[in-house]
N, C-alpha and C positions, 0 to 999 in steps of 0.2 A: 110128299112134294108134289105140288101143280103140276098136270103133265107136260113136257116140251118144254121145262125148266129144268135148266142147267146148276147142276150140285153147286150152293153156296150159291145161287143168285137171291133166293127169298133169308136169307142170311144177313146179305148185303142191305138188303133192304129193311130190315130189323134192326142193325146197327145203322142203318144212318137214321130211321124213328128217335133210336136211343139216343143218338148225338143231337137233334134235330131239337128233343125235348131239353134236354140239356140246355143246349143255349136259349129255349127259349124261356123256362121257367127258373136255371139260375142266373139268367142275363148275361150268359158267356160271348154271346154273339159268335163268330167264327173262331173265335181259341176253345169251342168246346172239343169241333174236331181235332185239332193238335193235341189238349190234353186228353181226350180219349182215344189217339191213337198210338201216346205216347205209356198210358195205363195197359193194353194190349199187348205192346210190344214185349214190356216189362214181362207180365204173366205168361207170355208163350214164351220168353225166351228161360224162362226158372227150366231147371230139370222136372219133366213131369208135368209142365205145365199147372193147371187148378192143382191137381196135387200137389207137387211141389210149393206153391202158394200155403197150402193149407199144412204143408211140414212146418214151414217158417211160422205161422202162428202158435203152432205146436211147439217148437223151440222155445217162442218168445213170452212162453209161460200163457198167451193166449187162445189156443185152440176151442174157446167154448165163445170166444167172439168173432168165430168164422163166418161169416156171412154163407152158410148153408141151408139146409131145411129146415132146420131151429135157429134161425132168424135172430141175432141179435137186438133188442129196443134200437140200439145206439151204436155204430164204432166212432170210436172218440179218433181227434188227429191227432193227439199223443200215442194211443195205441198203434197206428197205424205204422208213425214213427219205429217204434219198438219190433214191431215186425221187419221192415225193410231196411231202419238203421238209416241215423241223419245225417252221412255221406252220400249214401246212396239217391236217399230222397231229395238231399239237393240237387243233384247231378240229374233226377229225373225233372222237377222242376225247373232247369234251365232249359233241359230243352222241350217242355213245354211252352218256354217264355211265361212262366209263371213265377212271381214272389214263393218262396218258399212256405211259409206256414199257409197263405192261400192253396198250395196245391194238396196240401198236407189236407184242409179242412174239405174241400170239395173231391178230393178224392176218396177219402172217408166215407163219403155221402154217394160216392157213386158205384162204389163197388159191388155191392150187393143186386144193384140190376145190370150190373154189368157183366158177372160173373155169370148169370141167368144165359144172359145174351150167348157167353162163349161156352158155357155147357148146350144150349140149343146147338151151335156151333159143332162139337161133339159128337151128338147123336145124331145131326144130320151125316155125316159124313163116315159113319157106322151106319148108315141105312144103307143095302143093294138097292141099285138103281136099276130096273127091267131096262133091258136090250132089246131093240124092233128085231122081229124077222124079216130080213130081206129077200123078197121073192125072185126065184132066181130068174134071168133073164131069155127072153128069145134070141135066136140066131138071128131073125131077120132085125129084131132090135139093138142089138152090140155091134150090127153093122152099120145102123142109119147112125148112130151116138159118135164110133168110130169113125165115121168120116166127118160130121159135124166137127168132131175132136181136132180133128187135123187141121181141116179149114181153118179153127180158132187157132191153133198152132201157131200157121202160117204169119194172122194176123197179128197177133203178140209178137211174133219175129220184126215183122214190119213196122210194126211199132217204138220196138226196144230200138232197131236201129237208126228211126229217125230222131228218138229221144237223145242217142249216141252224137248222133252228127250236130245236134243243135247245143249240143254241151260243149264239145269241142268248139266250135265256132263263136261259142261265146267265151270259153278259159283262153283262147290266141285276142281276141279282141285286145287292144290297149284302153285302158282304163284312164280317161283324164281327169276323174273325179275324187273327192276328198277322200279318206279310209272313213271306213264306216265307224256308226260311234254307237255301239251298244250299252243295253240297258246294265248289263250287270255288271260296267264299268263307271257307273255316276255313284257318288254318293251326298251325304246333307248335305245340303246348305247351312253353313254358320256365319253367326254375326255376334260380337259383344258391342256394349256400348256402357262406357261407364265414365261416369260424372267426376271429374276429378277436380275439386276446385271449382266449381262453374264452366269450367271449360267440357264437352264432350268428348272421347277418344272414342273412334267407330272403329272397328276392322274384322272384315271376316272375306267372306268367298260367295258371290252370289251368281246365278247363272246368267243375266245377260246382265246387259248394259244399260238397257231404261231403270231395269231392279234396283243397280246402283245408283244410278242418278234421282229415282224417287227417294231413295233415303237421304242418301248427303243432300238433295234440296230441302226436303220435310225439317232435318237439323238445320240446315242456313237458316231458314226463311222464320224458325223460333229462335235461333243461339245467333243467330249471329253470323259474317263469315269468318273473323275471327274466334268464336265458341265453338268452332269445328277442328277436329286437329283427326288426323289417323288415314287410313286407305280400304279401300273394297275393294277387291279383287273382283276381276269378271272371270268365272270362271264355268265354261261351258257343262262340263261332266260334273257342276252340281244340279241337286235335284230343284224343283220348282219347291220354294217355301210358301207354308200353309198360314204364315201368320204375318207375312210383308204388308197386307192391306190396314189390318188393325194395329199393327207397329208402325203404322205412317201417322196414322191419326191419332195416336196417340204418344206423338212425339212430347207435349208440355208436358207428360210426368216424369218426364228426367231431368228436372229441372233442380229435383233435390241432389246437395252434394254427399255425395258419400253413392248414390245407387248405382246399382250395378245390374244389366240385364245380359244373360247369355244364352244365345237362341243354338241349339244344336239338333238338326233334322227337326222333329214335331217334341223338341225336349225345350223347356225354358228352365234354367235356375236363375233365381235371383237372389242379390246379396245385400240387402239393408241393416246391418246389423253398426251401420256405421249413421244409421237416420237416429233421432229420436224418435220416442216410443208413440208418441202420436199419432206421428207422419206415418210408420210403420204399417199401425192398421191400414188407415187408407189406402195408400198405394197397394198396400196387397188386395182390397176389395176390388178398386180399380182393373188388374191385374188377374184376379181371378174369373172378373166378368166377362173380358175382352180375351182371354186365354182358355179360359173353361175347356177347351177341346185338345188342348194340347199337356201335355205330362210336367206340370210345375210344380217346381217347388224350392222351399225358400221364404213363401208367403209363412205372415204372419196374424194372430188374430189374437182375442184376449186371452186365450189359453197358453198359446206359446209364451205371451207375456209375463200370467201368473206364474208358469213355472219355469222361467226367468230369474222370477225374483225369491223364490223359494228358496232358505236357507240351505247348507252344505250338507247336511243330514236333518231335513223335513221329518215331524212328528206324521202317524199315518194320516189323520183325520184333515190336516193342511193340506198334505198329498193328495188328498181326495176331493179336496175343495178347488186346487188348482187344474187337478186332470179334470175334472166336470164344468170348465169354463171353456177348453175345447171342442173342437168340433173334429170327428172322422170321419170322413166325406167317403159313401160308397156310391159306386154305379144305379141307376132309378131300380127300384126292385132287383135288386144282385146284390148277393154277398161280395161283391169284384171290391175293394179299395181303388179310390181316385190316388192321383200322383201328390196330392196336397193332403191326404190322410194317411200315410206312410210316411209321410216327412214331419205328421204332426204326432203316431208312433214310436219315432225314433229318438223325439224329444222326448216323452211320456217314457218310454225304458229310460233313459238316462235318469230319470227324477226318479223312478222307482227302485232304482240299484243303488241312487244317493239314499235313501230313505232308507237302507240297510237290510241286513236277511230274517229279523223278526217281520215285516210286511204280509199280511195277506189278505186280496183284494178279489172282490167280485167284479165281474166284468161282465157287466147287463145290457142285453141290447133291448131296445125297444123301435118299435114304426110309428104309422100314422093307424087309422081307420080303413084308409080305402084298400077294397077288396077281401077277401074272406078269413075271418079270425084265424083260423089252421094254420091256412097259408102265411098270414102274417107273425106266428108264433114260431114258425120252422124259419123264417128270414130272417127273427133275429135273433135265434138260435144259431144260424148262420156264421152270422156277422160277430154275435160273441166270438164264437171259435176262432174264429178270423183272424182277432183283436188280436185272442190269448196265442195265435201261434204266431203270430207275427212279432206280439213281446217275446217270446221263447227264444224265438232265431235272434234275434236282438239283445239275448244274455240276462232276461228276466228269467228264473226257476220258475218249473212248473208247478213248485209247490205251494208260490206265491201267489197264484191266480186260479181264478175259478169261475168258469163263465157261466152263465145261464140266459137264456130270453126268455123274455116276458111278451113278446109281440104286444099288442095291441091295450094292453089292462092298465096301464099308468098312464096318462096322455099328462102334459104340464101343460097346454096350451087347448085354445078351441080348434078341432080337429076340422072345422066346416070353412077355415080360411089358410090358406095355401101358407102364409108364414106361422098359424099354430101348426101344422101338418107337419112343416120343416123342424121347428121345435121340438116336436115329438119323435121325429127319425133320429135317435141317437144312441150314443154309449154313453154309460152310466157306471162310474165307479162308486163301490161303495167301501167297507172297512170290515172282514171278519174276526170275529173276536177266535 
């Protein structure tokens, strides 16, 4: 250890490298620290610690896929499962604030330097740390100190008691002002707005007053004042919403009857299942462009469509024509799922459990070109896993899926204009005989 460094400071700073790296090469942004300190916590709190860890593999018939000096290729996030048990693993995932099969595949991926990290950990704090000799002192120096000492004394005295007096003199004051309105007593902001008939009904809770007034004008001045029906609330202790500018301006899409929009904090669902199938795409492109940044879902595109329309028990090869007309929207370079590829998951398990338990399906990720083939072949390596735990939790068998990336080696489109590139970021289902 560095000298005049304190046991566990170059520790600390080894783990926050390891978090640091994390969010930056799996695109975790700031949930890498919660999930890695939520991974931590887990491991030191087992009896024994890494050992303890490494019993549970032992139990889980896995002990030779320990992430130790013989280094596994691969731990899978099924295995990983099988170690910790998928009660437990969801319970750690939530308080990650993580989808379950996402913490399940990224933790997988992070164990084995992480476990580095907390054995370094280990041996530092098995190391003897040298103790200074302190040379003992003069007489004539414990007495200049000692009176210094007292002096400061004094002055701390002098101090605590004006500290005293101005506290007092402020808790007797009378208070003619409002009670104070703290933060960890606001919560969202909500608003629905749904099309019933041609008519609008709005109602939610917004935090001031102009907020309101921008809305119910934005609806008058398109419906009507008659095409306006419902109430906003002004409601101080909610939070400032992140999507009131572009839900003013884009007041004429609710023009279709049957939509339904419901804004909660930075969450939007939305409900068109009452549109035609048309209309549907659109308004959900609309809606994804103007919303992109907040957690929706509910949109629709040609894949929700086809498997839609997909009979009651789909032959597999239909199954796989339809799931390949979606799209699974992840974060720019991150295996993360957006909030519109999890809702377009949830549909894809539902057609794969109609499709019955002879099914079994590869679940292929592929990218674009930009940046280094490796790199690109471990991301969608990634994202398969992703797919396949996120079916799992969702009550597709694991024995029906089987992921692999291909990164970079398949492109369907010209990889040198920004809409081939999108084309090529995808999941790909195919049929195992």
């Amino acid at each position: 250890m560095p000298q005049g460094l304190e046991p566990g400071i170059g520790l600390m700073s080894l783990l926050d490298r390891f978090i640091e790296d994390t969010a930056l090469h799996m695109g975790l942004g700031h949930r890498a620290r919660n999930l890695v300190d939520v991974l931590v916590d887990y491991i030191r709190g087992l009896p024994g610690g890494i050992h303890g860890l490494r019993r549970r593999f032992d139990a889980a018939g896995l002990g030779s896929r320990f992430p130790g000096d013989e280094r596994p290729s691969r731990l899978l996030a099924s295995q990983l499962e099988c170690v910790i048990g998928r009660e437990e693993l969801a319970v750690l995932a939530r308080r990650a604030a993580f989808p379950t099969g996402m913490f399940a595949v990224v933790a997988s991926d992070l164990l084995p330097g992480l476990l580095d990290v907390l054995e370094q950990e280990a041996r530092s704090a098995q190391t003897p740390h040298p103790v200074k000799q302190v040379a003992p002192r003069s007489p004539t120096l414990r007495l200049v100190r000692g009176t210094a000492a007292r002096g400061l004394l004094w002055v701390m005295v002098a101090g605590v008691l004006l500290c005293l007096t101005g506290w007092i003199h402020q808790k007797t004051r009378v208070s003619t002002g409002a009670a104070p309105t703290y933060a960890d007593q606001q919560h969202p902001p909500r608003l629905s707005l749904v099309n019933s008939g041609g008519v609008i009904d709005v109602r939610g809770r917004l935090p001031g007053e102009a907020d309101r007034r921008r809305v119910w004008s934005a609806l008058v001045a398109q419906y009507g004042q008659g095409g306006v029906t419902g109430d906003i609330l002004r409601d101080p202790q909610a939070q400032a919403p992140r999507w009131l500018d572009r839900l003013v301006t884009l007041a004429p899409v609710l023009r279709h009857p049957g939509l339904s929009l419901s804004f909660t904090g930075d969450a939007l669902h939305v409900d068109m299942t009452r549109l035609p199938e048309g209309d549907r795409i659109a308004v959900s492109n609309t809606l994804r462009r103007a919303f992109g940044h907040l957690q929706v879902s509910g949109l629709w595109d040609a894949g929700r469509i086809a498997l839609a329309q997909l009979p009651a028990q789909p032959e597999p090869h239909a199954l796989v024509a339809a799931l390949n007309q979606g799209k699974v929207g992840f974060e720019h370079k991150s295996p993360v799922l957006r909030a519109d590829g999890r809702d377009m998951l949830r549909a894809s398990a539902q057609a794969i459990l109609a499709a019955g338990p002879g099914v079994r399906l590869e679940v292929g990720g592929h990218t674009d070109s930009l940046g280094a083939a490796e790199t690109n072949l471990q991301l969608s390596q990634q994202r398969a896993d992703v797919v396949v735990a996120e079916l799992q939790a969702l009550g597709v068998p694991a024995s029906a899926l089987e992921p692999r990336g291909y990164g970079e080696e398949h492109p369907v489109a010209d990889n040198r204009l920004e809409s081939g590139r999108d084309r090529n970021r995808r999941i790909e289902y195919s049929v195992l005989q």
